[in-house]
Every structure is written in C-alpha cells, then in structure tokens.
C-alpha positions in Angstrom: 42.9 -20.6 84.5 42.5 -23.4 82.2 38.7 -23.5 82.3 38.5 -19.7 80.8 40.4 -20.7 77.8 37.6 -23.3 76.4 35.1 -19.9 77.1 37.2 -17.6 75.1 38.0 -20.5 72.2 33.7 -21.1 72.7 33.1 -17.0 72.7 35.7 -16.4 69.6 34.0 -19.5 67.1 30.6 -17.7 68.1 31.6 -14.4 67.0 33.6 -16.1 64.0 30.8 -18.4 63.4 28.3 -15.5 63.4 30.2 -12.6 61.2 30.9 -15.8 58.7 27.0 -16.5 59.1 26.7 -12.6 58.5 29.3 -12.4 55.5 27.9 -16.2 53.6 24.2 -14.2 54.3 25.2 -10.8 52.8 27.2 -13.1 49.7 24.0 -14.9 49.3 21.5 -12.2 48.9 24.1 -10.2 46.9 24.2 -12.7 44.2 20.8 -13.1 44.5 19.8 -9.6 43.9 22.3 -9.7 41.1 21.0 -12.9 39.5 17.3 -11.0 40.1 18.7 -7.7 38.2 20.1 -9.4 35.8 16.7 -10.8 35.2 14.8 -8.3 35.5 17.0 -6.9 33.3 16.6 -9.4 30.4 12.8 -8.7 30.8 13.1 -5.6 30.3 15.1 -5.7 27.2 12.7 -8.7 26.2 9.6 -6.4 26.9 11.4 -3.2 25.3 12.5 -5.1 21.7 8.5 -6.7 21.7 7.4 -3.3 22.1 9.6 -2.2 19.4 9.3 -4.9 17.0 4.9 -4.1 17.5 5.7 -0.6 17.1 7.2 -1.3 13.3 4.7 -3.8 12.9 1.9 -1.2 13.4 4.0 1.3 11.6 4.3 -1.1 8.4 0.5 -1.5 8.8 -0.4 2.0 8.5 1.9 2.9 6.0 0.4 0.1 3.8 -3.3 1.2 4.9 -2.4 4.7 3.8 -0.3 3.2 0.7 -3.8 1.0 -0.3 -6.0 3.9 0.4 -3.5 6.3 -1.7 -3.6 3.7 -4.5 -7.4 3.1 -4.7 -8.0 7.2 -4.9 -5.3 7.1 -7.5 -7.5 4.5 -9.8 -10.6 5.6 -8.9 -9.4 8.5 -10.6 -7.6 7.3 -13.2 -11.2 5.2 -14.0 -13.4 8.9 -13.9 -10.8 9.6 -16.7 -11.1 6.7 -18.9 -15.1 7.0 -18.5 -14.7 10.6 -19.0 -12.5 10.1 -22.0 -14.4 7.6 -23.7 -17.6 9.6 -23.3 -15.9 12.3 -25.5 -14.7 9.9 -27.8 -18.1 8.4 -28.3 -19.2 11.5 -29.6 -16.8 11.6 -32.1 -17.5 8.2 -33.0 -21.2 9.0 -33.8 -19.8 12.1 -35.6 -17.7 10.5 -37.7 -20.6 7.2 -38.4 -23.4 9.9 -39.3 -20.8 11.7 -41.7 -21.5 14.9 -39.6 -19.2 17.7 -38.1 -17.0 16.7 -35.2 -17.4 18.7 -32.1 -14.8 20.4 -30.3 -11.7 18.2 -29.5 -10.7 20.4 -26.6 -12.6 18.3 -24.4 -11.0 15.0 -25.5 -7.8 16.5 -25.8 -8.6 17.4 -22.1 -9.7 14.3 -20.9 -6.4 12.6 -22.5 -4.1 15.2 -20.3 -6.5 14.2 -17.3 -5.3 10.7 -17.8 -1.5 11.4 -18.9 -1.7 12.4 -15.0 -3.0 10.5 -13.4 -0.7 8.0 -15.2 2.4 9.8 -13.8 1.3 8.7 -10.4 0.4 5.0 -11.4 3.8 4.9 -12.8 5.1 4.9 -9.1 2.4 3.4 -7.5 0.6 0.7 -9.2 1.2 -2.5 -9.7 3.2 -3.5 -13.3 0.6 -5.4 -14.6 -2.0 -2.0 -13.6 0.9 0.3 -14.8 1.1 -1.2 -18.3 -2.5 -1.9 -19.2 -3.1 2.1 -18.4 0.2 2.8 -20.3 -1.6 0.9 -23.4 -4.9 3.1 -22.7 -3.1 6.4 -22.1 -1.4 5.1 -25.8 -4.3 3.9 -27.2 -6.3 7.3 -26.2 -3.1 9.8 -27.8 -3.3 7.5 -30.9 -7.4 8.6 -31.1 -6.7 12.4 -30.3 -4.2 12.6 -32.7 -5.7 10.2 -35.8 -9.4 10.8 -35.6 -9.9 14.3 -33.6 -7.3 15.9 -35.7 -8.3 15.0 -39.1 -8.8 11.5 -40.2 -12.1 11.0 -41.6 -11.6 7.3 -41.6 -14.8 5.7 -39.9 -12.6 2.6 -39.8 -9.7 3.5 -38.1 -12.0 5.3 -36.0 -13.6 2.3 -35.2 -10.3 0.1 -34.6 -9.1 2.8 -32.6 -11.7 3.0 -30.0 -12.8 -0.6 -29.9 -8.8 -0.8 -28.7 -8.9 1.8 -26.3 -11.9 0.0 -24.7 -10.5 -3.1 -24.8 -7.6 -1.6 -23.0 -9.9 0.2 -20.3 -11.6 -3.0 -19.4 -8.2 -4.6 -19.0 -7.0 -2.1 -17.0 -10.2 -1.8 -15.2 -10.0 -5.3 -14.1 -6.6 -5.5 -13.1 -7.1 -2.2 -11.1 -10.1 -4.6 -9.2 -8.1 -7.4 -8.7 -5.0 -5.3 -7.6 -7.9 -3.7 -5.3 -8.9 -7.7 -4.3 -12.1 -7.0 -5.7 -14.5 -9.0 -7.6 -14.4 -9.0 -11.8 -17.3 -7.5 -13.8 -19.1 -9.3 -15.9 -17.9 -9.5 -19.8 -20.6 -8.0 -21.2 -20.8 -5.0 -18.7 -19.7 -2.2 -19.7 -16.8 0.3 -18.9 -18.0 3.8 -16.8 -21.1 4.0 -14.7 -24.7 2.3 -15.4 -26.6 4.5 -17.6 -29.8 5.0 -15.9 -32.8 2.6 -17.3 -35.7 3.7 -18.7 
C-alpha cells in the first residue's frame, strides 16, 4: 500500500499544479484585459477630447469667417454712405462757390441718417481705431447738414467743413482696409469710386 500513496501525492500536485496553472492563467489575462481597457479607454478619451478641442477650433473659425465677412458688408456699406454723402455734399459745395441756390437737402440729410446707421453697427463691430474715425465722419457730416445745408451762406466754413469730412473719410477709409488687411490707396486718390475717363 505504500507505493499508491506517491501516485495519489503525484495525481493531487497534478490536479493542484494544473487548477493553479488554470487560476495564475485566468489572473493573467484578467489583468491584462484590464490593463488593455483601461487603455483603450484612455484612447478613447484621448481621441474624444481631440475631437472636441477641433470641433471648437473649427467652431471659433467660422464664427470669425462669418464675424470678418459680417464686418467687411458692414464697411462696405458704411463706404457707399460716405461716397454717397459726399456726392451730395459736393453739390452743395458748387452751390454755395457759384453763389447759386442750394438744392434740396433732403438728400444729404438722407445720406447722413444712412450713415448714423450704419455707424450703430460699427459701434459693436469694428475695430476702435475704425469706430472712431467713422464717429469723427458721422460728426463731421452732422456738423455740414446742420451749418451749411440749413442756412450758412459761409463759402468758408463750407469749405473747412468738407475738406474735414474728407479728411475724415479717407482716414476711416484706410483703417477700414487695413482692419480688412488690405493694401492702402494712394494719397492723391480719391475717396468713392473712379469717375469714368474720358
């Protein structure tokens, strides 16, 4: 009977040996898997805040397309009224040089209110240097309407009045290019579109 005991003692560290094999094995590949989902996990928290952060990124890119496109309408705009404006003014310029009647202020009067808002919208939008060089035209315009269309027969103030307006058109003309990142215009061109040679 002595030889079955080393069989059993052989047969029991088998099994033993084998379901510790088994458990170390199933230990292993648990921590494994963990250390793999845990992982993965990081990746995908990784991949999901890149994904987030381009998201904004591409968010904050449109908003300042649509912001730049919004601004550019707003001083093309604003430039159609200055050109407009001083068009009128003009007239009343030459009215007032050739000692003649003045026409109709309605239209300059107009062309001011045209401005005044337009000017409401830079005042949220545009740059400060932009906002206060129109804020000195939109001024410099209401001191004209009010001076020279409605009464004063003064050629000279008349004169100094517009020379300042267009002074403060071109100013604000050229800031609105550079704010644009756009090339400046030659000093001796003048403000509004090219009149058409002859």
């Amino acid at each position: 009977m002595t030889s079955v005991w080393p069989v059993l003692v052989v047969a029991a560290l088998g099994v033993i040996s084998t379901l510790g094999a088994a458990l170390s094995t199933q230990i292993l590949t648990t921590r494994r898997d963990e250390r793999r989902w845990v992982l993965e996990r990081e990746r995908e928290q990784e991949r999901w805040l890149r994904e987030r952060e381009d998201r904004a990124a591409q968010w904050q890119r449109e908003d300042e397309l649509r912001h730049r496109e919004s601004r550019e309408e707003m001083y093309t705009r604003f430039m159609r009224a200055l050109w407009n404006w001083g068009r009128q003014a003009v007239l009343y310029r030459k009215a007032i040089e050739a000692k003649q009647e003045r026409p109709d202020s309605s239209a300059l009067v107009k062309a001011h209110d045209e401005a005044v808002e337009i000017m409401a919208e830079l005042e949220l939008a545009a740059s400060d240097p932009v906002r206060d060089a129109a804020r000195n035209c939109c001024n410099s315009m209401y001191s004209f309407c009010t001076k020279v269309a409605e009464g004063e027969n003064n050629s000279t103030l008349a004169y100094e009045l517009h020379d300042a307006y267009k002074l403060f058109a071109r100013k604000a003309v050229e800031l609105m290019r550079s704010d644009r990142g756009l090339m400046s215009m030659p000093l001796g061109g003048k403000i509004g579109p090219n009149p058409k040679e002859s």
